[in-house]
LUMBAFI-173303 format. One line per field, with one value per residue (C-alpha): residue in one letter; x, y, z; residue number from 1. Coordinates in steps of 0.1 Angstrom, whole numbers, padded with zeros to 4 digits. Example, Ala and Ser with C-alpha at 12.3 -4.5 7.8 and 13.67 -1.06 7.14 Angstrom:
<nodes>
res: A  S
c1: 0123  0137
c2: -0045  -0011
c3: 0078  0071
n: 1  2
</nodes>
This chain:
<nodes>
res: X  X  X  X  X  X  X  X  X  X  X  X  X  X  X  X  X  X  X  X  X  X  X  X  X  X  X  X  X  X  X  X  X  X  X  X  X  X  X  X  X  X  X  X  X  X  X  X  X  X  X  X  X  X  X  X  X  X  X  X  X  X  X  X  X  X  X  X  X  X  X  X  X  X  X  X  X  X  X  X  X  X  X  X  X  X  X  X  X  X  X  X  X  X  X  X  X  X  X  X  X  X  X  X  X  X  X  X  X  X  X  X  X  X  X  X  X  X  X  X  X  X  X  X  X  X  X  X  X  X  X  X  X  X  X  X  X  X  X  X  X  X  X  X  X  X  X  X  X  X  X  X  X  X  X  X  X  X  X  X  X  X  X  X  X  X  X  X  X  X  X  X  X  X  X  X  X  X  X  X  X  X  X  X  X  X  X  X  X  X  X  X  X  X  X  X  X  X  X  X  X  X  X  X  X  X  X  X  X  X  X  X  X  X  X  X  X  X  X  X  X  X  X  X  X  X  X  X  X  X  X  X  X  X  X  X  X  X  X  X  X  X  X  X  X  X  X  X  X  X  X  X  X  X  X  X  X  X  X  X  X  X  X  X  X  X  X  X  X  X  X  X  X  X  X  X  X  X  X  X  X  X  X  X  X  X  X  X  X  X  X  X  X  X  X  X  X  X  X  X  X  X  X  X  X  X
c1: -0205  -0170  -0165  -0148  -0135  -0136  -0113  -0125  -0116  -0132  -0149  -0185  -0186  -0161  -0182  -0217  -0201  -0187  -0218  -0239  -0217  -0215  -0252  -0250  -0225  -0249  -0279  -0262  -0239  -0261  -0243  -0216  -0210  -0188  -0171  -0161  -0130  -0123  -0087  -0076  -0053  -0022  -0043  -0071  -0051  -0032  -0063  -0041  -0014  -0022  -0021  0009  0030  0022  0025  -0004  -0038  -0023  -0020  -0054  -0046  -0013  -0022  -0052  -0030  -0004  -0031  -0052  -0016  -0005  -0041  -0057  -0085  -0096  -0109  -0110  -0134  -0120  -0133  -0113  -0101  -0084  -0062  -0031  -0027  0000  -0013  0008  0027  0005  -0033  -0057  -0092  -0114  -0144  -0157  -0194  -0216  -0202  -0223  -0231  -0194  -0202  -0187  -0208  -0206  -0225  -0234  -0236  -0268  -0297  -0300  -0264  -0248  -0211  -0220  -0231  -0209  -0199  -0162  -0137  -0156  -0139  -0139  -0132  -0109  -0080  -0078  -0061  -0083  -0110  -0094  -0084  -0112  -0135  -0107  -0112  -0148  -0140  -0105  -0116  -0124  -0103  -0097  -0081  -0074  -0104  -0099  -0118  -0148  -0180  -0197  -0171  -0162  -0204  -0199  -0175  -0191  -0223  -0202  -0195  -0153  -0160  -0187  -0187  -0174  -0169  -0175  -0182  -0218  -0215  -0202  -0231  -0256  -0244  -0248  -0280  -0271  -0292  -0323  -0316  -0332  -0305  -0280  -0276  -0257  -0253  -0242  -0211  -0218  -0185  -0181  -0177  -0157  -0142  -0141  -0113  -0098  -0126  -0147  -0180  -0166  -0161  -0134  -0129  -0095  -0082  -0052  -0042  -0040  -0074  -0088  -0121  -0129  -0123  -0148  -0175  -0166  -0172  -0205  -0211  -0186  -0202  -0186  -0195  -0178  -0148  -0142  -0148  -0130  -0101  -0090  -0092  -0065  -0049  -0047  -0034  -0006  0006  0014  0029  0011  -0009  -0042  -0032  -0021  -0044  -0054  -0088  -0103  -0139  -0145  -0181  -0188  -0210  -0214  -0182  -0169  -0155  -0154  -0124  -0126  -0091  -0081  -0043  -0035  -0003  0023  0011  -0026  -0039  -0064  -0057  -0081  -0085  -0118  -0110  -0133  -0124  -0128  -0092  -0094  -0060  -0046  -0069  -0053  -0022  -0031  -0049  -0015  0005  -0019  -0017  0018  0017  -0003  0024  0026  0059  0088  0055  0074  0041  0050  0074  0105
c2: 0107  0098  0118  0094  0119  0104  0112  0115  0130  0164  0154  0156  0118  0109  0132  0116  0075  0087  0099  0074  0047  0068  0066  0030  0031  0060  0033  0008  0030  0056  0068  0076  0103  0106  0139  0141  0158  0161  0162  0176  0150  0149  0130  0161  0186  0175  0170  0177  0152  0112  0094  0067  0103  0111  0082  0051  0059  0059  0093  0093  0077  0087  0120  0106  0072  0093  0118  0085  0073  0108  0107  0134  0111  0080  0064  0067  0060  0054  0036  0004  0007  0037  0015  -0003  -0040  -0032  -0002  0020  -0002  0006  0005  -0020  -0023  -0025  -0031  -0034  -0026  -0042  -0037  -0014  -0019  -0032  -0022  0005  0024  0048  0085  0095  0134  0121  0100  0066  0058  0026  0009  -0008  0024  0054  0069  0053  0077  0088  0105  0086  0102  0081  0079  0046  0020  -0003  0009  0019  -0014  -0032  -0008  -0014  -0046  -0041  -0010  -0004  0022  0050  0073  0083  0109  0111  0129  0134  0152  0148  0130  0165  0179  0149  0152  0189  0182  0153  0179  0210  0187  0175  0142  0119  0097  0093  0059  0061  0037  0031  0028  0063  0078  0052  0074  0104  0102  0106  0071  0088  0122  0112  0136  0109  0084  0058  0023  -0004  -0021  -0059  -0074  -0098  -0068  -0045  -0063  -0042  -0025  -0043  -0042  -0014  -0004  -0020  0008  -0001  0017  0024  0026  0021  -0016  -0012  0003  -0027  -0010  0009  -0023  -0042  -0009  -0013  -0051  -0046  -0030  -0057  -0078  -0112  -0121  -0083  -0088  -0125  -0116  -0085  -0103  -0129  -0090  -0075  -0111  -0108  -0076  -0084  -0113  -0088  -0066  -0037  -0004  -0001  0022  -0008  -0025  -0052  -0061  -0085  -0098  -0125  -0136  -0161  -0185  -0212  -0227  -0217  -0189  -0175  -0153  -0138  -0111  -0092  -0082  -0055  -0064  -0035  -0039  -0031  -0070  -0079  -0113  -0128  -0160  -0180  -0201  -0216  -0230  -0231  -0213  -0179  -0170  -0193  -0188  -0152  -0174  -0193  -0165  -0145  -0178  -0183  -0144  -0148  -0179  -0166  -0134  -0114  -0128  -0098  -0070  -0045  -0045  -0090  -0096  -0115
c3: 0358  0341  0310  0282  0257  0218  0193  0160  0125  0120  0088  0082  0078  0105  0133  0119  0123  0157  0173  0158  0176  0205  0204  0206  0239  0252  0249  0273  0294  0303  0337  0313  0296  0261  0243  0210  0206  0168  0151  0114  0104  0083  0060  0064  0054  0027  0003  -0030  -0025  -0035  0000  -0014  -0013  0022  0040  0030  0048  0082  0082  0089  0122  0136  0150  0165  0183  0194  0215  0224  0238  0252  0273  0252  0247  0260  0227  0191  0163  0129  0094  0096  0064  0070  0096  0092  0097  0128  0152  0171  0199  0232  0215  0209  0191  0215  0196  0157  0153  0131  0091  0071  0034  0022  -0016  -0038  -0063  -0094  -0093  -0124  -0132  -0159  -0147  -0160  -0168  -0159  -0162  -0193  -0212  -0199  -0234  -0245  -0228  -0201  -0175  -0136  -0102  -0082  -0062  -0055  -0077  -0065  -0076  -0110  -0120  -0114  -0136  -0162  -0161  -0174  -0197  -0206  -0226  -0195  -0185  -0149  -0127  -0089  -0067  -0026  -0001  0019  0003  0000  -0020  -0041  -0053  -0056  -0081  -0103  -0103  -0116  -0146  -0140  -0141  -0160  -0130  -0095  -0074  -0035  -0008  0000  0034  0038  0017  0039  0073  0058  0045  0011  -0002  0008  -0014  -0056  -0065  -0070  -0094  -0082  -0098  -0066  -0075  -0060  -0050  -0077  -0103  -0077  -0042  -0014  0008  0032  0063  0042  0062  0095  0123  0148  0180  0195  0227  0251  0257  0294  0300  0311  0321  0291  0271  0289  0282  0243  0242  0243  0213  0193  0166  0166  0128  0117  0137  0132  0092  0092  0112  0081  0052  0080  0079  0043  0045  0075  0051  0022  0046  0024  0036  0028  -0002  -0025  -0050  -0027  -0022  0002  0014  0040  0047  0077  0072  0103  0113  0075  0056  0020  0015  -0020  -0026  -0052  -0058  -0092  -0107  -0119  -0151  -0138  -0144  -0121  -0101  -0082  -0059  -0038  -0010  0014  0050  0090  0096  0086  0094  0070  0048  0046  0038  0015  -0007  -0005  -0013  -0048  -0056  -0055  -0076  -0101  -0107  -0076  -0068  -0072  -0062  -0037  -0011  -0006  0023  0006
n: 1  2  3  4  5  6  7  8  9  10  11  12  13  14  15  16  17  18  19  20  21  22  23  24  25  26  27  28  29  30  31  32  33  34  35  36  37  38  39  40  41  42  43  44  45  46  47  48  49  50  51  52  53  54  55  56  57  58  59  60  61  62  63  64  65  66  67  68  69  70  71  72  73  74  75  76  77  78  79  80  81  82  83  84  85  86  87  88  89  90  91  92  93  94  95  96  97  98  99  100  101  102  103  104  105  106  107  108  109  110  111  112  113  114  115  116  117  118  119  120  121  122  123  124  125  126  127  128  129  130  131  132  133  134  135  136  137  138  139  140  141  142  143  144  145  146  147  148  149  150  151  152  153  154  155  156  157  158  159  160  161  162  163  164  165  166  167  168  169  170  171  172  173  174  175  176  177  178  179  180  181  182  183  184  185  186  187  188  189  190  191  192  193  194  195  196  197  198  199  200  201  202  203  204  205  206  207  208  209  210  211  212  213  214  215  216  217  218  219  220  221  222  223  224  225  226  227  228  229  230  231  232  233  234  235  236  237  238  239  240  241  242  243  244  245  246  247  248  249  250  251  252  253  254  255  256  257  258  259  260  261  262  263  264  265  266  267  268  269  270  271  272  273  274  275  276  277  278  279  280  281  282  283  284  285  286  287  288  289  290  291  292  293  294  295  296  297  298  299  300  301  302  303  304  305  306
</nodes>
């Protein structure tokens, strides 16, 4: 029996998303057999230190590429958000599996608060500008400071009282279990109040671009409709020639032959634009919706290619 070894992030979360796709390979490759062999990343270790300081969210992935290319490991598992638009010279994605819940959401430390009535000045755990303007854009009036670290800790923190509310992605909690607990109370942002990351709650795995073989094992656990969506966010993101660190925002649904590309990009002055296009060519599509940003004051924004 061939042993495929898997790198993975050693986080609770990353280790749960791995085996459960593992699971999925296990189902229809039986005679093989896969290892997870976790890493502490860059990205891991330096919990206290904003990500735009350390090098975007690729520092999430670096470590793991350069073993995957080295022959460490055969494969690797990562949250496709966490990836760059260009990967390391040498890998490819050899499948994305089926996106989870693409939402982000607000914890509450009380029960039965909401967006609308969090008390004026209330205090918001996120590190993500993304995130930040958007909620701004519905209540300038919160205040917000940066929160890292794994899911477990992040709720730790919201329930010890140093922040009124916390925003995570419900996919993440979805794997973990954590939507199944009452001891949260979480108010689902839907995308037209808060657009996703770029490819949030899409799984993508990695491997070498010459292993033929093992790419043919992954393509069947792809999903077409994930990848072919999750293709024109990454195009979107390519085009601004940005990490996934920058406000950008980005949420392709295919529909038929057709697809709705909604994108968000934050200005330096923290405005919130925003542009809907509809189409058959994703790729320009991802264009176009970087063209209109620009035209409608991103022009000049250091993340756009001159």
């Amino acid at each position: 029996m061939k042993v495929i070894k898997v790198g993975t992030r050693k986080s609770k979360l990353a280790m749960t998303q791995t085996q459960q796709l593992v699971d999925q390979l296990k189902e229809l490759h039986s005679e093989r057999d896969f290892v997870l062999v976790p890493y502490t990343t860059k990205g891991d270790r330096l919990t206290h230190v904003s990500l735009q300081e350390i090098g975007g969210k690729g520092v999430f992935v670096k470590e793991i590429e350069r073993a995957l290319l080295a022959g460490e490991i055969d494969m690797a598992v990562h949250s496709l958000k966490d990836m760059p638009a260009k990967l390391a010279e040498g890998c490819a994605l050899g499948a994305i599996s089926q996106r989870e819940d693409v939402r982000d959401c607000l914890i509450f430390r009380q029960a039965g608060q909401t967006l609308a009535d969090l008390s004026k000045g209330a205090l918001i755990g996120t590190s993500s500008i993304r995130r930040q303007v958007q909620l701004q854009a519905q209540r300038p009036d919160l205040a917000f400071k940066p929160l890292r670290g794994n899911i477990d800790t992040r709720i730790k923190k919201l329930e010890e009282g140093e922040y009124d509310a916390i925003v995570l992605a419900m996919a993440g909690l979805k794997r973990l279990g954590w939507l199944d607990q009452s001891r949260l109370h979480i108010q689902p942002l839907e995308t037209s109040l808060c657009l996703p990351a770029i490819s949030q709650g899409a799984l993508a795995v990695e491997c070498r671009e010459e292993d033929e073989e093992l790419r043919s094992l992954l393509a069947t656990v792809q999903d077409e409709k994930t990848a072919a969506e999750v293709a024109v966010e990454r195009a979107v993101l390519a085009q601004m020639n940005a990490d996934c660190t920058f406000p950008i925002a980005a949420f392709a649904q295919k529909n038929g032959q057709n697809y709705q590309l909604e994108a968000m990009l934050a200005k330096e002055d923290g405005q919130c634009v925003f542009v809907s296009l509809q189409g058959q060519d994703g790729q320009e599509l991802a264009k176009q919706a970087v063209r209109q940003l620009a035209d409608k004051g991103a022009v000049g924004m250091p993340w756009l290619k001159k």
